[in-house]
TITORMI-248044 format. One record per residue (C-alpha): z, x, y; residue number from 0; residue in three letters. Coordinates in Angstrom, 2 decimals. Layout:
TITORMI-248044
REC      pz      px      py num residuo
REC       Z       X       Y NUM     ALA
...
end
This chain:
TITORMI-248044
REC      pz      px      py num residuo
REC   51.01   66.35  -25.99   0     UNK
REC   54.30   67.08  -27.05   1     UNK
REC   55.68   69.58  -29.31   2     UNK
REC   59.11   70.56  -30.52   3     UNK
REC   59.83   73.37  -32.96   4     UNK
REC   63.60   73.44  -34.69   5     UNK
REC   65.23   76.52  -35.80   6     UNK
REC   68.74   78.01  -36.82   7     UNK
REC   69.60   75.97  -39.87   8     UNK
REC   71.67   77.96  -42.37   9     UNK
REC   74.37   77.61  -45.05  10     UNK
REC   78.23   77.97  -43.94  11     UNK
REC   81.62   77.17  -45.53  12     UNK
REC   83.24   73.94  -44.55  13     UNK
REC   84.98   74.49  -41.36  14     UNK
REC   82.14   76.96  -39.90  15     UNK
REC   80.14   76.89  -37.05  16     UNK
REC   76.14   76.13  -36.74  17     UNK
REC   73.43   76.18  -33.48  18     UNK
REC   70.37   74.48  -33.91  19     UNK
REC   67.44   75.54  -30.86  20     UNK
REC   64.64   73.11  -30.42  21     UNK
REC   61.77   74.41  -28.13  22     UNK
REC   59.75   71.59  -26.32  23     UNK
REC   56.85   71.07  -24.31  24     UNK
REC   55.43   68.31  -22.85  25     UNK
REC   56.72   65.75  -20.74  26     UNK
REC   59.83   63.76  -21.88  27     UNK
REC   62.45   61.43  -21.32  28     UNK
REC   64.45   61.10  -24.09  29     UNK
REC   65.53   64.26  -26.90  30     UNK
REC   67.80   63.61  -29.61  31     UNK
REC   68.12   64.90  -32.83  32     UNK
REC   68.46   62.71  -36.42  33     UNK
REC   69.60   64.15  -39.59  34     UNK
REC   68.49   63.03  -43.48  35     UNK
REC   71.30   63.67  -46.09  36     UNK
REC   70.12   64.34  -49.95  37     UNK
REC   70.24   60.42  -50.96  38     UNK
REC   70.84   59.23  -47.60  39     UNK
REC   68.59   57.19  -44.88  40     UNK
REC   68.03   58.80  -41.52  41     UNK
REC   70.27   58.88  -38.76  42     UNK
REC   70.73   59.33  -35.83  43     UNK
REC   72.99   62.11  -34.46  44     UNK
REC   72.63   62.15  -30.65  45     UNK
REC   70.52   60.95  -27.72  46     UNK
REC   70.10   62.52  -24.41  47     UNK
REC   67.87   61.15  -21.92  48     UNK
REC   66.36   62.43  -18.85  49     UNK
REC   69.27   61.21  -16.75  50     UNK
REC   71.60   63.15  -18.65  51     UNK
REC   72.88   60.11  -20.04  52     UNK
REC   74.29   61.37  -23.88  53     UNK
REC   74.98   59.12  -27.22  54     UNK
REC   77.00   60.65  -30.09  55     UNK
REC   77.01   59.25  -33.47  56     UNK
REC   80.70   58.23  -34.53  57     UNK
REC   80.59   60.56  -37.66  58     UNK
REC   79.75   64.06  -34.91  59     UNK
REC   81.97   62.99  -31.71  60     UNK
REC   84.15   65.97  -31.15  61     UNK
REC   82.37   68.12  -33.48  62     UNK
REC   78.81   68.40  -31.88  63     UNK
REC   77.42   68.85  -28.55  64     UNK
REC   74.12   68.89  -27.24  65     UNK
REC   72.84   70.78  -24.55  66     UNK
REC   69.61   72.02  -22.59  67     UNK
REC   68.30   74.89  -20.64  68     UNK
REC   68.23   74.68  -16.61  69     UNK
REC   64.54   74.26  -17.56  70     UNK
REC   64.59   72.17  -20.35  71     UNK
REC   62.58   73.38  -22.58  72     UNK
REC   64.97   74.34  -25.35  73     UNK
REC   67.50   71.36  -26.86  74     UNK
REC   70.64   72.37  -28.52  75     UNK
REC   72.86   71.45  -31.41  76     UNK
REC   76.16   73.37  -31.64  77     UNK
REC   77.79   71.98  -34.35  78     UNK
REC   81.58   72.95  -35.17  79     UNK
REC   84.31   72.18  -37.97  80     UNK
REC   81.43   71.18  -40.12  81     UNK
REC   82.37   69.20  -43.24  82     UNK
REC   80.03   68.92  -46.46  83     UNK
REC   78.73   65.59  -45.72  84     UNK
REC   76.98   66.77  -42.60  85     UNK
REC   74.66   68.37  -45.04  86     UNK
REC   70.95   67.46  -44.29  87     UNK
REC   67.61   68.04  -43.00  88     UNK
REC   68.22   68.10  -38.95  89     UNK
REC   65.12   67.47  -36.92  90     UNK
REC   64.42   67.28  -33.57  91     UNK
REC   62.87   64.51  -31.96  92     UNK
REC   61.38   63.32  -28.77  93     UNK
REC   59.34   60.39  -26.62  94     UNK
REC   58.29   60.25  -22.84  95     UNK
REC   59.26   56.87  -22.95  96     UNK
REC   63.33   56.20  -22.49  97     UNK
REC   63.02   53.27  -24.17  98     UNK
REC   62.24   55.20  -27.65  99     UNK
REC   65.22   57.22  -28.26 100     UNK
REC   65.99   55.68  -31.34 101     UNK
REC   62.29   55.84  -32.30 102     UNK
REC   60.85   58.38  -31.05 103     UNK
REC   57.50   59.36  -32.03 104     UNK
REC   57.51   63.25  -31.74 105     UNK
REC   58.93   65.57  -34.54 106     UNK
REC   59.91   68.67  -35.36 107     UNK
REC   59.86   70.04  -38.89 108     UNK
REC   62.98   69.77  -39.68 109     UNK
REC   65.58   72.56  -40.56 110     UNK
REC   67.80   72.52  -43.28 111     UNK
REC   71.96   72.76  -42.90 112     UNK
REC   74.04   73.00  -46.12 113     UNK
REC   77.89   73.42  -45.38 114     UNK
REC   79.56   74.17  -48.96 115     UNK
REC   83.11   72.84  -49.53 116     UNK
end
């Protein structure tokens, strides 16, 4: 069974610096994490899969980075020069099957980002 818990959502001025911390269990092969904007459909933000292969979304390249613990059990967001529009719900997902990164079928909860202009 797999579980994934999100934390470190906040508010910060545009500009400003965020870290979101997913802890995992189970066994996976594919983490990203998607994001859902007031008004907006669900995207994706960035894939990493067991191979350490990595997939940014156009709109974070350069901004975010993701990262894992040597044990992987904790996912990470760090999220720079933020910019109002990245304003959303960011949750964490995952699947033990590659081939579901972009559908995954395990969630977090979600934790909320709000970068103010």
């Amino acid at each position: 069974q797999v579980q994934l818990a999100e934390s470190g959502g906040g508010s910060v001025q545009a500009g400003g610096s965020l870290r979101l911390s997913c802890a995992v269990s189970g066994e996976i092969s594919c983490m990203s994490w998607f994001r859902q904007g007031p008004g907006k459909e669900r995207e994706g933000v960035v894939f990493i899969k067991s191979d350490g292969a990595i997939t940014y979304a156009d709109s974070v390249k350069g901004r975010f980075t993701i990262s894992q613990d040597d044990a992987r059990n904790t996912l990470y967001l760090q999220m720079n020069s933020l910019k109002p529009e990245d304003t959303a719900m960011y949750y964490c997902a995952a699947d033990p099957n590659w081939n579901r990164c972009m559908q995954p079928r395990y969630w977090g909860q979600g934790t909320q980002v709000t970068v103010s202009s």
